[in-house]
Gaussian input, Z-matrix of N, CA and C with variables (Angstrom, degrees):
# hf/3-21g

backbone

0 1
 N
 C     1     B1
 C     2     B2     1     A1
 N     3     B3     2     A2     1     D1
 C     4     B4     3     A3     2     D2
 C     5     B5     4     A4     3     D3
 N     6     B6     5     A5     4     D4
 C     7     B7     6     A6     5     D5
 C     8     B8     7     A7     6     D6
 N     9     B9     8     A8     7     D7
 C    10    B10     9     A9     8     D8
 C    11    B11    10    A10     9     D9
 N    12    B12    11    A11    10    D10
 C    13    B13    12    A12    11    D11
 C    14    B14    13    A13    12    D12
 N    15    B15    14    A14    13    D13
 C    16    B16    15    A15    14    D14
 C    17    B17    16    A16    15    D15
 N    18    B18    17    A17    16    D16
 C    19    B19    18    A18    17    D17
 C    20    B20    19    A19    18    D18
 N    21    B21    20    A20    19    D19
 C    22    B22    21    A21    20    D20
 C    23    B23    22    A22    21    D21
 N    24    B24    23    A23    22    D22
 C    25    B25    24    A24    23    D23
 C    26    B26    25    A25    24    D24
 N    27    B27    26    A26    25    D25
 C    28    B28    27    A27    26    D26
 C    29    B29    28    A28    27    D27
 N    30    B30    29    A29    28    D28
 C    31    B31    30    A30    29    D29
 C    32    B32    31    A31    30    D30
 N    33    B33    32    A32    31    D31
 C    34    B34    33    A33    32    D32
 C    35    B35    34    A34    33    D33
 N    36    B36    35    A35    34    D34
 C    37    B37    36    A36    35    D35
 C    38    B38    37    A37    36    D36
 N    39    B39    38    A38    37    D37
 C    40    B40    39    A39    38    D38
 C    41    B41    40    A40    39    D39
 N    42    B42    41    A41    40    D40
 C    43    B43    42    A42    41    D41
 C    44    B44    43    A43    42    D42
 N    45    B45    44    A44    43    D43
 C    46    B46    45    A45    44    D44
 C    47    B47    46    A46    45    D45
 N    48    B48    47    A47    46    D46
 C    49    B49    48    A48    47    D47
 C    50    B50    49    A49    48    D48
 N    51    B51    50    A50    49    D49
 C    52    B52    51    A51    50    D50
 C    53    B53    52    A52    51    D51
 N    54    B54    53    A53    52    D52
 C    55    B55    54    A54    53    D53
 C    56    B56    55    A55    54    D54
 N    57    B57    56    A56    55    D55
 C    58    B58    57    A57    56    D56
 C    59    B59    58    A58    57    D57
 N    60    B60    59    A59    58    D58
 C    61    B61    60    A60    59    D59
 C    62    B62    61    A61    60    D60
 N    63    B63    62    A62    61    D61
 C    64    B64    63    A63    62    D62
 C    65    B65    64    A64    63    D63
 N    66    B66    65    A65    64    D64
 C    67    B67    66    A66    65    D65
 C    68    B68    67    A67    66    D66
 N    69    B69    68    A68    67    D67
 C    70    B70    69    A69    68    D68
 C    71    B71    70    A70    69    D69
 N    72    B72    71    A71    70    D70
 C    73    B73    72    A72    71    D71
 C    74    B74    73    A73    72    D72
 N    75    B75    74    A74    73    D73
 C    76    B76    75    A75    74    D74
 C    77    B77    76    A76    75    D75
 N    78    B78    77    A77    76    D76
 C    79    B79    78    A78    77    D77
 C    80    B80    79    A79    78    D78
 N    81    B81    80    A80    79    D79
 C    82    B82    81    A81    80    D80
 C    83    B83    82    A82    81    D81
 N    84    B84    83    A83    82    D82
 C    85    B85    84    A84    83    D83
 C    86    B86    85    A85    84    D84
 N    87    B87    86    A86    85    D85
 C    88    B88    87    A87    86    D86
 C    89    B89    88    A88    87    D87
 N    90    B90    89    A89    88    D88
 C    91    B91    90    A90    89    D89
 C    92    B92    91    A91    90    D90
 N    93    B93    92    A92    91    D91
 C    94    B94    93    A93    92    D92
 C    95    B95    94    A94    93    D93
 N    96    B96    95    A95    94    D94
 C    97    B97    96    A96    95    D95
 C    98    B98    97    A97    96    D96
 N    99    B99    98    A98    97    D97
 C   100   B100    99    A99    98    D98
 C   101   B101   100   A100    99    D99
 N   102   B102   101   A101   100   D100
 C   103   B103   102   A102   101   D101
 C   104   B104   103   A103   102   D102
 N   105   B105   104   A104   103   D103
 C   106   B106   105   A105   104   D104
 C   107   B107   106   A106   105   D105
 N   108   B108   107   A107   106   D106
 C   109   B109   108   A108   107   D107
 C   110   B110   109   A109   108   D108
 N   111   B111   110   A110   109   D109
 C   112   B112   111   A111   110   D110
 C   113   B113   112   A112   111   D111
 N   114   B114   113   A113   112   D112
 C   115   B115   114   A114   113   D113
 C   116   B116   115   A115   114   D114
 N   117   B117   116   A116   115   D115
 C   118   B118   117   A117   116   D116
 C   119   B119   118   A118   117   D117
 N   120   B120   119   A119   118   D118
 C   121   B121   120   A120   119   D119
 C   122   B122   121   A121   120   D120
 N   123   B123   122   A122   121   D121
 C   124   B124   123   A123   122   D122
 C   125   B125   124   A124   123   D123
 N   126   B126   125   A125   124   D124
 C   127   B127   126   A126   125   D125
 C   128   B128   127   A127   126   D126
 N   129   B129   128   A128   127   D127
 C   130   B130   129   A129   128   D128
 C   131   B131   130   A130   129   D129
 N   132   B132   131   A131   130   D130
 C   133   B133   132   A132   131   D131
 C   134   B134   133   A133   132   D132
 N   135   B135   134   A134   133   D133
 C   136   B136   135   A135   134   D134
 C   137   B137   136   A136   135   D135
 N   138   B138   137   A137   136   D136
 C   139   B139   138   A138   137   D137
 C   140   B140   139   A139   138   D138
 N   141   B141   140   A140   139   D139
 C   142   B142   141   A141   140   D140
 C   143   B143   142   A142   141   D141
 N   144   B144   143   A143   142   D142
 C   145   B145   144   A144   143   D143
 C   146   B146   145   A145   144   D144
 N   147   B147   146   A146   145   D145
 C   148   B148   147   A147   146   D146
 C   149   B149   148   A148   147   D147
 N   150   B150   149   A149   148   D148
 C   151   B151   150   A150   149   D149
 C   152   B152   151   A151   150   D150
 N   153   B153   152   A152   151   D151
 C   154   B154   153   A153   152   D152
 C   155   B155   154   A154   153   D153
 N   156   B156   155   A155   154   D154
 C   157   B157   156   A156   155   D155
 C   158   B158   157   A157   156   D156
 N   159   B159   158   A158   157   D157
 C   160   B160   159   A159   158   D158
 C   161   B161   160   A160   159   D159
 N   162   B162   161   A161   160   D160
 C   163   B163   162   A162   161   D161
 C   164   B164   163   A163   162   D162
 N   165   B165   164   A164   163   D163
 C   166   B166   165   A165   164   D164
 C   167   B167   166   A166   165   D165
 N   168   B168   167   A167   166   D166
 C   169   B169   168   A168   167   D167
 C   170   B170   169   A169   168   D168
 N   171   B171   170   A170   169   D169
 C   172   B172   171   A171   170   D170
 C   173   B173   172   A172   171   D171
 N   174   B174   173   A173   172   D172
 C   175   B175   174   A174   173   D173
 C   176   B176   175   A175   174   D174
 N   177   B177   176   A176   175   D175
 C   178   B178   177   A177   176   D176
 C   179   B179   178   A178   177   D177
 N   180   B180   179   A179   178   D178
 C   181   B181   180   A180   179   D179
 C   182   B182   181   A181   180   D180
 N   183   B183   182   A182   181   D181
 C   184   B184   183   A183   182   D182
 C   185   B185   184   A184   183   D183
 N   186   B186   185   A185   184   D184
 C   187   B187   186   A186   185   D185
 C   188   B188   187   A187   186   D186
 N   189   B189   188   A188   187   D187
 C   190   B190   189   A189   188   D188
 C   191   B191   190   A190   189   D189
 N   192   B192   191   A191   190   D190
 C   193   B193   192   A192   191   D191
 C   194   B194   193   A193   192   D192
 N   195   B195   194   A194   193   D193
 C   196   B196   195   A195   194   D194
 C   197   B197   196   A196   195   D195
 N   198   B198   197   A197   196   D196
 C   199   B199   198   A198   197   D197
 C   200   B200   199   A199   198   D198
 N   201   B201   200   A200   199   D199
 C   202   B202   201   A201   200   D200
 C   203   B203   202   A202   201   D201
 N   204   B204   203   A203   202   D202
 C   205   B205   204   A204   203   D203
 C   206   B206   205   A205   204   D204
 N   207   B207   206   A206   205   D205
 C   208   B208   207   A207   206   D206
 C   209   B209   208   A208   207   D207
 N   210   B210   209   A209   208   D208
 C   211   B211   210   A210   209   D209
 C   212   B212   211   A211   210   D210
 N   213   B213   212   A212   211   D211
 C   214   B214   213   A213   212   D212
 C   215   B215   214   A214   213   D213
 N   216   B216   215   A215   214   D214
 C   217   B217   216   A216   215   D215
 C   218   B218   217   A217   216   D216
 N   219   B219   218   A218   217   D217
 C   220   B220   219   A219   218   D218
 C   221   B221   220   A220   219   D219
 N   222   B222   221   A221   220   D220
 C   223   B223   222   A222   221   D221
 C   224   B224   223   A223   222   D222
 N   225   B225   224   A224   223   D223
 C   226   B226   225   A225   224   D224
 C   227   B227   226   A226   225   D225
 N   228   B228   227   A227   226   D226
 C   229   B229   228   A228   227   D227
 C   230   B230   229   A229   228   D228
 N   231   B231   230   A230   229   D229
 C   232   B232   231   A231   230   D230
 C   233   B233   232   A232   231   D231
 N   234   B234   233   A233   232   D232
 C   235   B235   234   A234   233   D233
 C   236   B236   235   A235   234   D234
 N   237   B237   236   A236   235   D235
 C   238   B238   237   A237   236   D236
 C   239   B239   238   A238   237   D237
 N   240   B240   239   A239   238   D238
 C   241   B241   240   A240   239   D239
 C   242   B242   241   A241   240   D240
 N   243   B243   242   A242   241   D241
 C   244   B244   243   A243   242   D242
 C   245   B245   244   A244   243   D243
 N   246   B246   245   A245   244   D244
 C   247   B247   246   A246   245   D245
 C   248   B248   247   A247   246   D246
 N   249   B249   248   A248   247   D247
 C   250   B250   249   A249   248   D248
 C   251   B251   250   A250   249   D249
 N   252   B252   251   A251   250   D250
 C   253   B253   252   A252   251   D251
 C   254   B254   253   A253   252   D252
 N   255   B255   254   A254   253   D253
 C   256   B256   255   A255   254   D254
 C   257   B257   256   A256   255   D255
 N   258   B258   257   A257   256   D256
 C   259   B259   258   A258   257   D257
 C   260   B260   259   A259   258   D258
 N   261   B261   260   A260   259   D259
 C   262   B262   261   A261   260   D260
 C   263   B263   262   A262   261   D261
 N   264   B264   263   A263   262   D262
 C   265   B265   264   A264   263   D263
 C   266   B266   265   A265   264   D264
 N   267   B267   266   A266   265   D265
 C   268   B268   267   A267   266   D266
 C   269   B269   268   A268   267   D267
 N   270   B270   269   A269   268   D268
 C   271   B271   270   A270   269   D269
 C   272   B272   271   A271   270   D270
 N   273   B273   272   A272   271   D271
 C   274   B274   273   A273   272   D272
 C   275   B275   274   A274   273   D273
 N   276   B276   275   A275   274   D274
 C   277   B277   276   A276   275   D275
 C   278   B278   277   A277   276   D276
 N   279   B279   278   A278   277   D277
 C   280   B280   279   A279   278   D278
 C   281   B281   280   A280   279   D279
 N   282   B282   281   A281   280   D280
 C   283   B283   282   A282   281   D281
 C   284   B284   283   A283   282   D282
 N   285   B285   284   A284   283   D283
 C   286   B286   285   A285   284   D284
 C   287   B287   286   A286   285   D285
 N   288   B288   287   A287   286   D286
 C   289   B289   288   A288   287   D287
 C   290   B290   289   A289   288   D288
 N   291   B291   290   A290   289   D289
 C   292   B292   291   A291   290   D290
 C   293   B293   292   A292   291   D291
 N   294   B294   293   A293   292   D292
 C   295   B295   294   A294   293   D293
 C   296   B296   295   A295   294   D294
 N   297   B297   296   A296   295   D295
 C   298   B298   297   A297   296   D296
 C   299   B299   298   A298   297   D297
 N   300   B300   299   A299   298   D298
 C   301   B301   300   A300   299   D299
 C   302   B302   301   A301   300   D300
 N   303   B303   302   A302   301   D301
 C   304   B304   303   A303   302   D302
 C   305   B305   304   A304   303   D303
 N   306   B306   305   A305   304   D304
 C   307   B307   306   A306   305   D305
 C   308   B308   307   A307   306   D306
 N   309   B309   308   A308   307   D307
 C   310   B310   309   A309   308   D308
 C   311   B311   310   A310   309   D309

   B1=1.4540
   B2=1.5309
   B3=1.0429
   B4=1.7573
   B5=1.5657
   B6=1.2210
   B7=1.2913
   B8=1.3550
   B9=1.3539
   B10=1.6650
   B11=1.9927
   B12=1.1468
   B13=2.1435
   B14=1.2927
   B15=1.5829
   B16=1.3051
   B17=1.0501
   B18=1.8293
   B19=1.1920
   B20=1.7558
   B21=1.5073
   B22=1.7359
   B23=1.6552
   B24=1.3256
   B25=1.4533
   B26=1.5866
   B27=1.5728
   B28=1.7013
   B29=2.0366
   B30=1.3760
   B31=1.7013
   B32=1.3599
   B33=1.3312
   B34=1.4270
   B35=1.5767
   B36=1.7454
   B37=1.6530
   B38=1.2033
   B39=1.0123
   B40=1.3838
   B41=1.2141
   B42=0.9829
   B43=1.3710
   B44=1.4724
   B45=1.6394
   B46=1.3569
   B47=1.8295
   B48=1.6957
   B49=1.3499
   B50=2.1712
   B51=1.4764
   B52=1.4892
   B53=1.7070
   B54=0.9885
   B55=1.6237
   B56=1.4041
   B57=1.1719
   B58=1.8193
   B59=1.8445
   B60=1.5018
   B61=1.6969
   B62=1.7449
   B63=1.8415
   B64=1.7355
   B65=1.7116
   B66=1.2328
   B67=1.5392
   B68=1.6705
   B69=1.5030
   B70=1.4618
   B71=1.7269
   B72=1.6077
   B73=1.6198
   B74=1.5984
   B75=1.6130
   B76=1.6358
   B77=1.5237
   B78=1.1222
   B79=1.3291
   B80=1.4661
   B81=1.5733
   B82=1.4137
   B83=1.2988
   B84=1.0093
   B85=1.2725
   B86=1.5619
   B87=2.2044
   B88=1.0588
   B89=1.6250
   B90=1.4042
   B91=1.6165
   B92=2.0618
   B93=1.2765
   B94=1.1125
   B95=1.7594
   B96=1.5009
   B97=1.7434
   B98=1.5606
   B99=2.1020
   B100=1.3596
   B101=2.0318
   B102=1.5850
   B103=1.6606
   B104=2.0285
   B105=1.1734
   B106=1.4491
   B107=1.6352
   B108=1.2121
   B109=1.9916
   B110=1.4503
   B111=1.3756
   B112=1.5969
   B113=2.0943
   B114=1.1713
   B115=1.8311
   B116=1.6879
   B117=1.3715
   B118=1.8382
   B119=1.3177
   B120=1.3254
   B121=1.3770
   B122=1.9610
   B123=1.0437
   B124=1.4968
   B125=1.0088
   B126=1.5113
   B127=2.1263
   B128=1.1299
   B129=1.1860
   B130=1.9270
   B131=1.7654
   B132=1.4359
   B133=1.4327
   B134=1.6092
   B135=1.4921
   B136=1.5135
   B137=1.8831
   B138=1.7375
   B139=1.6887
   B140=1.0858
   B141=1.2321
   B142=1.3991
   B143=1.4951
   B144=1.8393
   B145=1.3297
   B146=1.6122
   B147=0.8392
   B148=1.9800
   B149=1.1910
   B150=1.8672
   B151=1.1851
   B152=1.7565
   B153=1.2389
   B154=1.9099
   B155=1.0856
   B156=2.0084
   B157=0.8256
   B158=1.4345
   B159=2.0708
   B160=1.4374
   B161=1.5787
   B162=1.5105
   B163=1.4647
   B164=1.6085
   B165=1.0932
   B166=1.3169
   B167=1.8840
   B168=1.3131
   B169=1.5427
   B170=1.9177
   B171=1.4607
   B172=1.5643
   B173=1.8650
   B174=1.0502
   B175=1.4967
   B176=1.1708
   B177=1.7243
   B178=1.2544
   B179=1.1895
   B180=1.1823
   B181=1.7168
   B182=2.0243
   B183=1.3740
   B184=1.5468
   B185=1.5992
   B186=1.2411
   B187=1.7427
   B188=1.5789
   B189=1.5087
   B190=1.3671
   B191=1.6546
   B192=1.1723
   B193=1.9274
   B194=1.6493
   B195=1.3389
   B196=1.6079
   B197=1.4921
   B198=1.3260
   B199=1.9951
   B200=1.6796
   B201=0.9589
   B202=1.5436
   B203=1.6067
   B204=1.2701
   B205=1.8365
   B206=1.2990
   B207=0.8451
   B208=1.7648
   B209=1.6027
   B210=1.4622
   B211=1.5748
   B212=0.9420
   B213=1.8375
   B214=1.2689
   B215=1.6346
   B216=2.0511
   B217=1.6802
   B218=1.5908
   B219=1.1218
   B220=1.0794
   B221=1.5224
   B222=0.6974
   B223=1.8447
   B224=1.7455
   B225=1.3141
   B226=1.4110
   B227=1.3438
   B228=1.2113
   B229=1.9675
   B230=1.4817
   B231=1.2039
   B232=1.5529
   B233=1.4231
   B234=1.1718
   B235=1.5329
   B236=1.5402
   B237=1.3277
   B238=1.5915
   B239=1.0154
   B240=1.3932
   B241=1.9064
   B242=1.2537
   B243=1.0773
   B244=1.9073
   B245=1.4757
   B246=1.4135
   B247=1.5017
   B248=1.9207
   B249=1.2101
   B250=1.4810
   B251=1.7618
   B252=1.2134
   B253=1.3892
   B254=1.5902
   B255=1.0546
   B256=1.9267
   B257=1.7759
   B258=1.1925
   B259=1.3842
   B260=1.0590
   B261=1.5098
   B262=1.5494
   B263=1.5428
   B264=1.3679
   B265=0.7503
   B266=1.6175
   B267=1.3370
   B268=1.8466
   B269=1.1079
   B270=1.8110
   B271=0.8787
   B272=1.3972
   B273=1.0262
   B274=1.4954
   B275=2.3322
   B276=1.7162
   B277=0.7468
   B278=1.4068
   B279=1.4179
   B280=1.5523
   B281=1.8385
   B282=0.5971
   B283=1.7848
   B284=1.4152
   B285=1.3258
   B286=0.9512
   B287=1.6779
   B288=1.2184
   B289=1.8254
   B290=1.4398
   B291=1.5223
   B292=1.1997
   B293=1.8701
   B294=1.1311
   B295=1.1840
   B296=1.7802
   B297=1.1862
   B298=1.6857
   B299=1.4889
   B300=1.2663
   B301=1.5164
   B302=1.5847
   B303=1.7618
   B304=1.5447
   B305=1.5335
   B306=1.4254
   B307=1.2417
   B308=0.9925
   B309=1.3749
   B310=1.6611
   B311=1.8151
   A1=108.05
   A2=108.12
   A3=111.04
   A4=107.93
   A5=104.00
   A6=118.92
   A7=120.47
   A8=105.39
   A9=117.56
   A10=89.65
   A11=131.29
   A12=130.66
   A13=114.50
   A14=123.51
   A15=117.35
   A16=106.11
   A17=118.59
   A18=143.95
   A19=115.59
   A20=80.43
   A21=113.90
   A22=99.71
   A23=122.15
   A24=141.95
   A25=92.19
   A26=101.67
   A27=113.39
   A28=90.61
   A29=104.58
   A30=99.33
   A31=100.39
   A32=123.79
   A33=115.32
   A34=147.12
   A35=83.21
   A36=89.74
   A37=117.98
   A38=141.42
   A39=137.17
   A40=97.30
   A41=144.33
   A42=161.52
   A43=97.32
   A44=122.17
   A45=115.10
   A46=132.77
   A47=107.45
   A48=109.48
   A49=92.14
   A50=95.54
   A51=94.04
   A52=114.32
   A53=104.54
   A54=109.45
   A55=102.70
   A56=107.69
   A57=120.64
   A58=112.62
   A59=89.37
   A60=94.42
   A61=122.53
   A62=88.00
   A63=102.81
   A64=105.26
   A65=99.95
   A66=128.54
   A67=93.81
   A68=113.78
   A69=120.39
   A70=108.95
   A71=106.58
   A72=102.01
   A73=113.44
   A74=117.61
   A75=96.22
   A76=81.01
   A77=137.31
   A78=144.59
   A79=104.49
   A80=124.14
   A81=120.94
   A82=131.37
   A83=149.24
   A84=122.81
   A85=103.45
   A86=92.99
   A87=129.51
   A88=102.21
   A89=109.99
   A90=103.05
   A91=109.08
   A92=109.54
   A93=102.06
   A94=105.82
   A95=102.05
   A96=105.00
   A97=76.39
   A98=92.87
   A99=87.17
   A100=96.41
   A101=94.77
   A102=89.36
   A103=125.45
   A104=95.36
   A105=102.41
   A106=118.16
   A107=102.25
   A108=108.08
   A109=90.11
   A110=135.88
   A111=116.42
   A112=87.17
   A113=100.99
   A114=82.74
   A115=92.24
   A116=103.72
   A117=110.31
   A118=93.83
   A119=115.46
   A120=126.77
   A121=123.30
   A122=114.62
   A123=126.35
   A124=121.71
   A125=130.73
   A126=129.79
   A127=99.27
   A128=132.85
   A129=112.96
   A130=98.89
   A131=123.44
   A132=112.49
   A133=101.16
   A134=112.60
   A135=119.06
   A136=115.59
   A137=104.52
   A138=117.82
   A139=115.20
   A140=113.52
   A141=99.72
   A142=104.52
   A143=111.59
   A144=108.40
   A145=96.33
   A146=106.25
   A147=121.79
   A148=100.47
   A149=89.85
   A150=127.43
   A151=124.54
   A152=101.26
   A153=110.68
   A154=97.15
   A155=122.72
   A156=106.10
   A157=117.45
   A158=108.00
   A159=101.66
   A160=91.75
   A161=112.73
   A162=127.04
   A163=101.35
   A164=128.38
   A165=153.69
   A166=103.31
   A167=97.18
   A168=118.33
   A169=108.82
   A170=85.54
   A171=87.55
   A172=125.73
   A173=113.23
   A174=140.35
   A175=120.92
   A176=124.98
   A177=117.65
   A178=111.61
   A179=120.55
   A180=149.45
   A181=93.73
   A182=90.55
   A183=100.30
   A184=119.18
   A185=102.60
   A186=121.58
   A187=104.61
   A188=116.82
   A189=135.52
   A190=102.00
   A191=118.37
   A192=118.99
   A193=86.94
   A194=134.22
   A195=150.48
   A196=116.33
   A197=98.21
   A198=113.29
   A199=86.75
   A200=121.55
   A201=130.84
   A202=105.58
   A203=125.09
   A204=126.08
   A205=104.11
   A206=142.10
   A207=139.73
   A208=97.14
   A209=103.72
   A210=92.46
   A211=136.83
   A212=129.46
   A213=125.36
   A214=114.01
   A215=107.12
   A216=106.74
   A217=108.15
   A218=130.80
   A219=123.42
   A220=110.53
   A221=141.83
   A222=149.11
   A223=100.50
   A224=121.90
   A225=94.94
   A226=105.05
   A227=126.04
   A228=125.24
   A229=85.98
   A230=120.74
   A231=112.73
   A232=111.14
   A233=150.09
   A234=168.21
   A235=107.26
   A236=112.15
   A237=120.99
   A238=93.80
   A239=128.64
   A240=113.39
   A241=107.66
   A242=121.86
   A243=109.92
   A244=99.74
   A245=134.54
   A246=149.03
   A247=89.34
   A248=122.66
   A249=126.28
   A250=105.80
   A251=115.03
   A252=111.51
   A253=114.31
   A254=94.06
   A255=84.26
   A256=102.34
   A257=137.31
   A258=106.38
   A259=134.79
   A260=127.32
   A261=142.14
   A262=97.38
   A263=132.63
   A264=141.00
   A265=123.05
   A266=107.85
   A267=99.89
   A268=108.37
   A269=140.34
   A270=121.82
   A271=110.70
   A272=120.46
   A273=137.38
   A274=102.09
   A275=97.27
   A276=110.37
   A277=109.37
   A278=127.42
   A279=124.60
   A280=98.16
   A281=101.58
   A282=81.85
   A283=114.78
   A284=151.61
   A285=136.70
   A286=131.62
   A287=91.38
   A288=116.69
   A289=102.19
   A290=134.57
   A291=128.55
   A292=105.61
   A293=140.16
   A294=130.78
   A295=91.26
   A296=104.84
   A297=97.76
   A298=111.59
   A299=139.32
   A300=139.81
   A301=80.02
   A302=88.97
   A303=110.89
   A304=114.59
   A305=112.70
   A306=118.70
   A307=134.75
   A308=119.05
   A309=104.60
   A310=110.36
   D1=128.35
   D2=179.48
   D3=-110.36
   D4=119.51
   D5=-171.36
   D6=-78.55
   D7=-35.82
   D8=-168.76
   D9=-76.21
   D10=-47.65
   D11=156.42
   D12=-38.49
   D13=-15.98
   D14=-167.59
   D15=-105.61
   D16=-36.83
   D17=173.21
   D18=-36.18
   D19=-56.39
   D20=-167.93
   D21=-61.52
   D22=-45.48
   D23=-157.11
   D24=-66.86
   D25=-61.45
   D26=-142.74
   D27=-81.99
   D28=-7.14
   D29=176.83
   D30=-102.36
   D31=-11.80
   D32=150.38
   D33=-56.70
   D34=-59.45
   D35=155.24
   D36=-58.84
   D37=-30.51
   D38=-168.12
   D39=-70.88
   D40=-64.38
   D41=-148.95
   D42=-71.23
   D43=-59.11
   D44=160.86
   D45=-58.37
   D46=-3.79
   D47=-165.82
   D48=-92.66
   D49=-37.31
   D50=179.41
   D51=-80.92
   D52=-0.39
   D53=178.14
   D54=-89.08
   D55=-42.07
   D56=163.80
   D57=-44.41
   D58=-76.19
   D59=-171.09
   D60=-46.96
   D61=-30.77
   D62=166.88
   D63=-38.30
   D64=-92.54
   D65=-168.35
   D66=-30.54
   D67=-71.40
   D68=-167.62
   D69=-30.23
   D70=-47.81
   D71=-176.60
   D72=-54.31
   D73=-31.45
   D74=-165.81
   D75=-111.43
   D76=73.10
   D77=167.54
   D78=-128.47
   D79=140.08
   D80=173.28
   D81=-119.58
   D82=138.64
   D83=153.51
   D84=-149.58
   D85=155.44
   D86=-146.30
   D87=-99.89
   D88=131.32
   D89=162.87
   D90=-145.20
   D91=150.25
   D92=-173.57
   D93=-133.07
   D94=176.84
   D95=-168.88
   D96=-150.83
   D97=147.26
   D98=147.82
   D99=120.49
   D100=-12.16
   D101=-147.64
   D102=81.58
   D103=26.71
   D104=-174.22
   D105=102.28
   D106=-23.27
   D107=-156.85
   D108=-71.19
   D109=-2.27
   D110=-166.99
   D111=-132.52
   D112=114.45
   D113=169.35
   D114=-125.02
   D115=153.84
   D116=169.73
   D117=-138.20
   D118=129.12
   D119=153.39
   D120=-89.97
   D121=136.28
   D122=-167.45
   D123=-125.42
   D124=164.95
   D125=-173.68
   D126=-98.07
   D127=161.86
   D128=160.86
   D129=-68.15
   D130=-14.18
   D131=-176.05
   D132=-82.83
   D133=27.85
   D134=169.92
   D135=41.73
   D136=48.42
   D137=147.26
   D138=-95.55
   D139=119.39
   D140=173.43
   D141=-82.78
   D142=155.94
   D143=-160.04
   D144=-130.21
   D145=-10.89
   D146=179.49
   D147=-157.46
   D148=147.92
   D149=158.84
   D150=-144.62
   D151=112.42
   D152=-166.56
   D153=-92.27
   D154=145.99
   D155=144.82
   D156=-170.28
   D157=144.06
   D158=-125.41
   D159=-75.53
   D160=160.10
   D161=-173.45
   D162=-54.82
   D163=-37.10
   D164=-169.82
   D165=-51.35
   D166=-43.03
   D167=-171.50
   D168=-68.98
   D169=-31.68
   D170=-174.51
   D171=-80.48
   D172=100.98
   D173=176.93
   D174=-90.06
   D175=95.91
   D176=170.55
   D177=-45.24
   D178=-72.07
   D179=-164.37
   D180=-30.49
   D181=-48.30
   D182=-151.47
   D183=-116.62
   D184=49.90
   D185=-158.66
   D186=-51.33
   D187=-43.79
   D188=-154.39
   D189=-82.42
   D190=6.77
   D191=-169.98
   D192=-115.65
   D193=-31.29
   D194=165.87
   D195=-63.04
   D196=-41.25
   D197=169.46
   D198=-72.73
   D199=-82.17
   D200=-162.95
   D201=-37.55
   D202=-61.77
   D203=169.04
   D204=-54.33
   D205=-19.79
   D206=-178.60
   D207=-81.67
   D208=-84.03
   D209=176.04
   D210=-32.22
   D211=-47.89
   D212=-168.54
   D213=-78.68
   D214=-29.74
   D215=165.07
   D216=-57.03
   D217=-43.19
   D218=-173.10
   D219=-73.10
   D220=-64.70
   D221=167.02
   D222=-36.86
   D223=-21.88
   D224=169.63
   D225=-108.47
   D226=-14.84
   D227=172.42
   D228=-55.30
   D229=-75.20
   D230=-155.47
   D231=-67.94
   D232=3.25
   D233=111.86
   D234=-17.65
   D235=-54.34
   D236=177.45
   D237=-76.31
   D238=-68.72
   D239=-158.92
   D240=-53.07
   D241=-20.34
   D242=-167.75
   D243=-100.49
   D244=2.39
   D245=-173.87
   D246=-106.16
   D247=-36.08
   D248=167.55
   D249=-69.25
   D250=-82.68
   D251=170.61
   D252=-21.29
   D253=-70.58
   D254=-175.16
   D255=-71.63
   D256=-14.91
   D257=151.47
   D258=-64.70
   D259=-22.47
   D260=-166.82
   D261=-91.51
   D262=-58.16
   D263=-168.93
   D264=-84.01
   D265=-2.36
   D266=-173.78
   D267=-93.09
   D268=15.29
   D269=174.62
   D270=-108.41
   D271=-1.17
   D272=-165.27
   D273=-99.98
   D274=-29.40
   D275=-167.34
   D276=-106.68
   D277=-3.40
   D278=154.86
   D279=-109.92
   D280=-27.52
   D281=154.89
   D282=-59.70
   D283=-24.66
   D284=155.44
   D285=-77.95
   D286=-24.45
   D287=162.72
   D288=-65.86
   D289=-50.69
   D290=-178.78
   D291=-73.81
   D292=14.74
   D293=-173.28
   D294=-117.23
   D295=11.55
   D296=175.13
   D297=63.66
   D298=43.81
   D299=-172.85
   D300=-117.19
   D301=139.27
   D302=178.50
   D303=-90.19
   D304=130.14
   D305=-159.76
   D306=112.08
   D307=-40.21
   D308=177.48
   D309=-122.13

């Protein structure tokens, strides 16, 4: 086993894992509830940065169906960003799985 190749490898990935997390912050993605009336936009570093929502959605009577489209847009934006993260990041991260290191 040559350590000083493994060395070299695992400061590579690294180097590719923060080049990753870079990008992921100004990266977005969009998910909505509701039939459209609820949209949240998100980072892959999972902020959410928006939340729309259509006038249409808003129900005195019925506040708790407006709580409910909020939550579920939001619970699937951050569902995608972490479905982004592990796309950006799984190759950097079974390359280290393929170097036989215990644990990950």
């Amino acid at each position: 086993m040559d350590f000083n190749k493994m060395l070299e490898q695992v400061q590579q990935m690294q180097g590719q894992m923060q080049q990753a997390q870079e990008e992921l912050k100004n990266e977005t993605v969009q998910a909505s509830a509701g039939g459209g009336m609820v949209t949240v936009t998100a980072t892959g570093a999972g902020e959410i940065k928006e939340i729309k929502i259509d006038p249409k959605a808003i129900d005195p009577a019925d506040p708790e169906m407006l709580e409910d489209m909020v939550v579920a847009a939001v619970n699937e934006a951050l569902r995608s960003s972490q479905s982004l993260v592990e796309a950006k990041l799984g190759p950097a991260l079974s390359g280290l799985q393929g170097m036989g290191l215990p644990g990950l």
